[in-house]
VEXDREN-2710 file (C-alpha; in Angstrom, 1 decimal):
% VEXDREN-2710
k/r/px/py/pz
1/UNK/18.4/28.4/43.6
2/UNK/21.2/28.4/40.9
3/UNK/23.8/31.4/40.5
4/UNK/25.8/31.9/37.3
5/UNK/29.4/32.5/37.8
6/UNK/30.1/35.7/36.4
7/UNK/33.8/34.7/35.3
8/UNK/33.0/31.4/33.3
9/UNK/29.3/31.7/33.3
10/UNK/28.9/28.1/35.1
11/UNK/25.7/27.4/37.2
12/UNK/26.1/27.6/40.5
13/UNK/24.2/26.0/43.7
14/UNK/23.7/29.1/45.7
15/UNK/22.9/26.8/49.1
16/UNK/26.2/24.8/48.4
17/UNK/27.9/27.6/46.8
18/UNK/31.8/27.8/48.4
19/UNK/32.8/30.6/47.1
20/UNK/31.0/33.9/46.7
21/UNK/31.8/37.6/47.5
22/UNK/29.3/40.2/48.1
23/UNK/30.2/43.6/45.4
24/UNK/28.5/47.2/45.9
25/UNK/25.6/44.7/47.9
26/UNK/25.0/41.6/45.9
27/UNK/26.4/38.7/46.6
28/UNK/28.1/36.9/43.6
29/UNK/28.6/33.2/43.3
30/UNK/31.7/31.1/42.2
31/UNK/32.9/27.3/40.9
32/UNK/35.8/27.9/42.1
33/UNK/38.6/30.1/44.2
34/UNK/39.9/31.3/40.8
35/UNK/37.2/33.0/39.4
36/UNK/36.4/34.3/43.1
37/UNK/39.9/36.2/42.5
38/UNK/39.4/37.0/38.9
39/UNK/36.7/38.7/40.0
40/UNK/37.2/40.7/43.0
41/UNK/40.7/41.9/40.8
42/UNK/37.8/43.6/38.5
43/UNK/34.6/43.1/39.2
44/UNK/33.5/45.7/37.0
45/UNK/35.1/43.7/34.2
46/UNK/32.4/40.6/34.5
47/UNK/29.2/43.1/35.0
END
């Protein structure tokens, strides 16, 4: 199932996903470690 990065909006492969975080109990998806720490700086920002 594909994911969208909330940071850049890329597609991402939730079984091959590295990178993902779990916020107020969802779990969020990532490309890469940057957006992963965009994110989780203010997640409220990219909701």
């Amino acid at each position: 199932m594909m994911a969208k990065d909330p940071v850049c909006d890329m597609e991402v492969d939730e079984d091959e996903a590295e990178f993902k975080t779990v916020y107020k109990g969802k779990i969020y998806y990532f490309c890469a470690p940057g957006c992963k720490t965009i994110f989780e700086e203010d997640p409220e920002k990219y909701l």
